[in-house]
N, C-alpha and C positions, 0 to 999 in steps of 0.2 A: 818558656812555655812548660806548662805541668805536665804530665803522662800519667794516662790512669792504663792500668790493665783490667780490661773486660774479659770472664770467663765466660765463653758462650757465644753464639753469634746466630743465635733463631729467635725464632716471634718475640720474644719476652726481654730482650736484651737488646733489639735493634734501637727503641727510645731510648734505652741508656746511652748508647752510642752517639743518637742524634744531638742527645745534648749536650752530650760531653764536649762535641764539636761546637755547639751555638754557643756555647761557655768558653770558646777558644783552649780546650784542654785535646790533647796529642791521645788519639784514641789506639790501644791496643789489644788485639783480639785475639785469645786465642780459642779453637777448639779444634775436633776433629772435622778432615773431610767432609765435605758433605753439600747438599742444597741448602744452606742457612744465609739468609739473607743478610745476617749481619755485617758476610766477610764485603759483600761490595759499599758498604758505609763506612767500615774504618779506615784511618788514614793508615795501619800497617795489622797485618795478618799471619798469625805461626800455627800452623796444622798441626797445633798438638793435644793431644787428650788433657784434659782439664783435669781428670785426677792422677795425674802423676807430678808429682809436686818437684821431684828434682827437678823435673823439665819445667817447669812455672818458675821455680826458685831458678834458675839459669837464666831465664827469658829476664824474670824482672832485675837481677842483679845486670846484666847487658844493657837493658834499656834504662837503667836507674828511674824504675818506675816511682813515683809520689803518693800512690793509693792500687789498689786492689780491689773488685766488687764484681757483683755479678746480681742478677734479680730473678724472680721465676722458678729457678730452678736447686735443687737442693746439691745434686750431683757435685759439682766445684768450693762447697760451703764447705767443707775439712781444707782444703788446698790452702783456700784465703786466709784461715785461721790459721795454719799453719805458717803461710810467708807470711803475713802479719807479726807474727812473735818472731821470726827468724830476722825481719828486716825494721821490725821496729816502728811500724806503718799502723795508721789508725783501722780500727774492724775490730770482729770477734775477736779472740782469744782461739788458740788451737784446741784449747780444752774443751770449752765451751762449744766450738765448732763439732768437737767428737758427738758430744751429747743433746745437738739439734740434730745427726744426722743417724743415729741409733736409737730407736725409738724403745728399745729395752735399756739402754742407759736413762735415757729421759724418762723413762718410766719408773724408773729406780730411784733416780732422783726427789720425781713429784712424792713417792710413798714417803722416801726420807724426810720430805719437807714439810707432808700435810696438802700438798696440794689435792683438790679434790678430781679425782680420777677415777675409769673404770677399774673392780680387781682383775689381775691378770697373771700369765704365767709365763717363765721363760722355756724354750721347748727346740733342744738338738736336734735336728733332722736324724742322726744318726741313733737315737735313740728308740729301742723297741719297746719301751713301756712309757711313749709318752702319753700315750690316755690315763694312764694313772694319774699323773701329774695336773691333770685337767679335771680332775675329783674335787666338788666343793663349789666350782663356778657353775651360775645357771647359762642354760639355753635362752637365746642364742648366742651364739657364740663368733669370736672376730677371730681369724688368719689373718697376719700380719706379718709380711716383709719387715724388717727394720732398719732397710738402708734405702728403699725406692722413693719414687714420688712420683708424682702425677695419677694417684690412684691406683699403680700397678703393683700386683702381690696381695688384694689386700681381699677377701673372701668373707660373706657373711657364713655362720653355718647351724643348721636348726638341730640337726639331729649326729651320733655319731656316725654313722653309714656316709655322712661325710666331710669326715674328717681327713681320709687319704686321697682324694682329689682337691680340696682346698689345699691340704699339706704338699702336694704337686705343684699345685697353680704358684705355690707360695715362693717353691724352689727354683722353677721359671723363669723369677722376677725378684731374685739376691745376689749378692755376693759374698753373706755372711753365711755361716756354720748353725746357726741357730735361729728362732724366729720368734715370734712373741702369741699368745691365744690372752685375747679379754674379752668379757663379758660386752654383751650389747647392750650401750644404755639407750632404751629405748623416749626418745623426747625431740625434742624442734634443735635442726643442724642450724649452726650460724658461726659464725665468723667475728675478727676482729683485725685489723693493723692497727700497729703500734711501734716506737722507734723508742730505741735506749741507746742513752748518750752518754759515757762514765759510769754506765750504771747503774741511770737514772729514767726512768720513764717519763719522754716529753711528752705525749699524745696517746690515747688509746680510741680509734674507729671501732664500735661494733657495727658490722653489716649484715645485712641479711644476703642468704647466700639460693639460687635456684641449684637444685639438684637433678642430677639424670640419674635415675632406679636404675642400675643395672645389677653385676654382681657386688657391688656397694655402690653406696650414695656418691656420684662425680660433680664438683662443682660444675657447671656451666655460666656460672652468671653471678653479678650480684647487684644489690641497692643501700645506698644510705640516703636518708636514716633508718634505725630501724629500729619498728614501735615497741620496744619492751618498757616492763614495768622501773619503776626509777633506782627498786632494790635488787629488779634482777642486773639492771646496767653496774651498780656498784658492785654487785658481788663479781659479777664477768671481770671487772677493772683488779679487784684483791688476786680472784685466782690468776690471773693472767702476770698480777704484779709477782705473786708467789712463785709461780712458775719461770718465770725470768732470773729472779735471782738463785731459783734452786737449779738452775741450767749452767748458771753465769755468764748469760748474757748480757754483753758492757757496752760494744759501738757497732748496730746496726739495727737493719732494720727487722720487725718481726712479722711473720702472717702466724695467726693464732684460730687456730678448730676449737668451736666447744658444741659440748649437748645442752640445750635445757630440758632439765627432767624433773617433774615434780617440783616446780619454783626455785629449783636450784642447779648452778651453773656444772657442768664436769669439763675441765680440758682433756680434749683427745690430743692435742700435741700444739708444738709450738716451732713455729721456723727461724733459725736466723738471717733470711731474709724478706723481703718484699713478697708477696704474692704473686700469681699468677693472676690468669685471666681477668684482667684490664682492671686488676685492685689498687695499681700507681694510678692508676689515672682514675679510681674511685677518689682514692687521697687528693690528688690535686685539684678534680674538681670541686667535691668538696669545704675543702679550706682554702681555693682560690691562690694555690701556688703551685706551682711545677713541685710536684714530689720526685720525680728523679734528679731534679738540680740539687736539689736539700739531701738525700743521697749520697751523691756524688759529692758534694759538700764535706760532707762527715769522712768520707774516704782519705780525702787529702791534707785531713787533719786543721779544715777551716770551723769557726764557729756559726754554729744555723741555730735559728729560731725557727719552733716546728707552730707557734701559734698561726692562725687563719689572717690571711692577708689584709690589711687594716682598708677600713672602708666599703669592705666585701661582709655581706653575708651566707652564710654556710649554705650549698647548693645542693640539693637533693638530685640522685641521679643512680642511672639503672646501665647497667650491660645486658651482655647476653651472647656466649659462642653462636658459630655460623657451624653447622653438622651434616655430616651428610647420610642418610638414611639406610646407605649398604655400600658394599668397596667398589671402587671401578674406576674412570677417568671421567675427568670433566666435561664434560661437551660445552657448555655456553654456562654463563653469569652473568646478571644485570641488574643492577640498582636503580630502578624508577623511579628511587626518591628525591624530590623538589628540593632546593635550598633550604635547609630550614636552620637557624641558630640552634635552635634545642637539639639536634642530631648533630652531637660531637665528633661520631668519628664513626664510617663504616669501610671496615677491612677485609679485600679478600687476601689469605692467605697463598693460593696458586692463579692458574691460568689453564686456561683450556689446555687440556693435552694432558695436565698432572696427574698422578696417581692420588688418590684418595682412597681413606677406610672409610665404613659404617664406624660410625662412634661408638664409642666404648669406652675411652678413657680419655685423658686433658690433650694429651698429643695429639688426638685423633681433630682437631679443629682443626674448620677449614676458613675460619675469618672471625668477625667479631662487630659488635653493634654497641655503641655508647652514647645515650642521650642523657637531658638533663632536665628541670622543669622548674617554676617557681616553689612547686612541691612534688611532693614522691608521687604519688597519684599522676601529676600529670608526664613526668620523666616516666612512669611505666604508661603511661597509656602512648605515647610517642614513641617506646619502645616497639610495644608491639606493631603501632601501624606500620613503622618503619621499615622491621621483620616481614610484613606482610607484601612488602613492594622489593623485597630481595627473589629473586629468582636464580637455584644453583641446580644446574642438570647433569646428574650422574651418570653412564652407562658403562 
């Protein structure tokens, strides 16, 4: 029997887990303590922080693990790249891992490459004249963490008066020494997934992505297809293919940010893994296969075909997080919703009694909505009714 080691064991990792089991593969989990639901699905469990890699590199030489991976989340994506080169296992590269998880490397990179990107600066916390340095770029202007994810650290900002509360917000939400300021490109946020195999880009998804305005734009949701012009889809695919290679991105999967601004595409960043909120399972409905099995696939160093399932056509389909409107505990949840094929999957994340926040950032979900439809139109209009028959009571 194979063993894969799964970094992570919350919302976004528990289907990896599930199918690593339904694929008969020897599931191991590691993270920190905690309420994650992962630890009661895997067949074995080590309480240990994902980014300490000695201890990852100890667990998988023990276990003589076959693969490495993790989805979701960015936090364990240097780890993986790292046991990967150390033990020989298919994934990122360590290198490559360094510079999807520093978004001033990655940023460094796309300028070296031509990729098309905001201008931007690098900028020491410990530095007293870093507004100088910020001379040349217009308002508004981006705060940016260069190591978080889930939208945290990341501050829009209009004017200087504040720039020493963003530069705060920023320090909050690092563990690096320095942080990055770029310009805001003002135009339509959208998304893509896409998988690189050798190197090679099998597939590229663009989606359209819903946003929550708060102190930056947070995904909440997304749909494919999505209606863009046929030169903006190709140029999305160029930069997105540029940016890959100027990352060195070879075996996994990618969630990719871009702007359209003015009929042209800019990436704001690019991940070396899968996405977040319910963007594997944007993928596999979609193209009518389990995106996490295809995954996991690639981890253990089998051969996948990332083309859409033969016989199927390509399925239009919508999510959407479950939020809750201020902090408190749950008193009651209930889903009114009838049987219905088209409503894939709804998820509460707790149970009466839980703590919950007022949304804010991707963490802050409290469940998740995924339908589908013969077209996009009617996957979102099932979205909402379906939303509409969810009832989550805060106090």
């Amino acid at each position: 029997m194979k063993k894969v080691l799964i970094l992570g064991a919350g919302i976004y990792q528990v289907p990896l887990i599930k199918t690593a089991k339904e694929l008969g593969i020897y599931t191991i989990v590691a993270s920190i303590p905690g309420n994650y639901p992962g630890f009661e699905v895997a067949d074995k469990v080590y309480y240990e922080n994902t980014t300490d890699f000695d201890k990852i590199l100890e667990i998988a030489k023990e276990e003589k693990i076959d693969g490495i991976i993790t989805t979701g989340t960015d936090v364990a994506v240097i780890t993986i790249g790292k046991v990967c080169d150390t033990l020989g296992l298919t994934g990122l590269s360590a290198a490559a891992a360094e510079i999807a998880t520093d978004k001033m490397l990655m940023k460094q990179k796309y300028e070296e490459y031509g990729v098309r990107t905001a201008r931007f600066r690098k900028v020491y916390f410990e530095d007293p004249d870093y507004t100088e340095k910020l001379a040349g770029l217009s308002f508004p202007l981006m705060f940016k963490s260069v190591d978080s994810s889930g939208s945290r650290g990341i501050i829009k900002v209009d004017s200087p008066e504040g720039f020493e509360a963003a530069k705060a917000n920023v320090a909050d939400n690092t563990r690096s020494d320095y942080f990055i300021v770029e310009e805001y490109v003002d135009g339509e946020e959208f998304g893509a997934q896409a998988f690189v195999k050798d190197g090679e880009l099998q597939f590229i998804l663009p989606h359209g992505d819903y946003v929550f305005k708060g102190d930056t734009g947070v995904p909440i949701g997304h749909f494919a297809p999505y209606d863009l012009p046929e030169d903006v889809i190709e140029d999305s695919k160029v930069q997105l293919s540029n940016a890959a290679k100027a990352m060195g991105l070879d075996n996994c999967a990618i969630n990719a940010d871009f702007i359209l601004s003015d009929g042209k595409v800019y990436v704001l960043e690019l991940g070396g893994r899968c996405g977040a909120t319910c963007l594997a399972e944007l993928v596999s409905i979609y193209y009518g296969y389990n995106y996490y099995e295809k995954i996991l696939k690639v981890a253990l160093g089998e051969d996948v075909d990332f083309a859409k399932a033969d016989g199927t056509d390509f399925t239009p389909n919508a999510s959407m997080l479950l939020m809750a409107d201020k902090d408190g505990h749950i008193l009651s949840q209930s889903n009114e919703n009838p049987e219905d094929p088209d409503i894939v999957e709804i998820q509460f994340d707790y149970k009466p009694g839980d703590e919950v926040h007022k949304f804010r950032i991707g963490p802050h979900r409290i469940g998740h909505i995924v339908t589908k439809g013969n077209t996009l139109d009617e996957a979102v209009e099932t979205l909402h009714k379906a939303m509409d028959k969810i009832t989550i009571e805060v106090e």
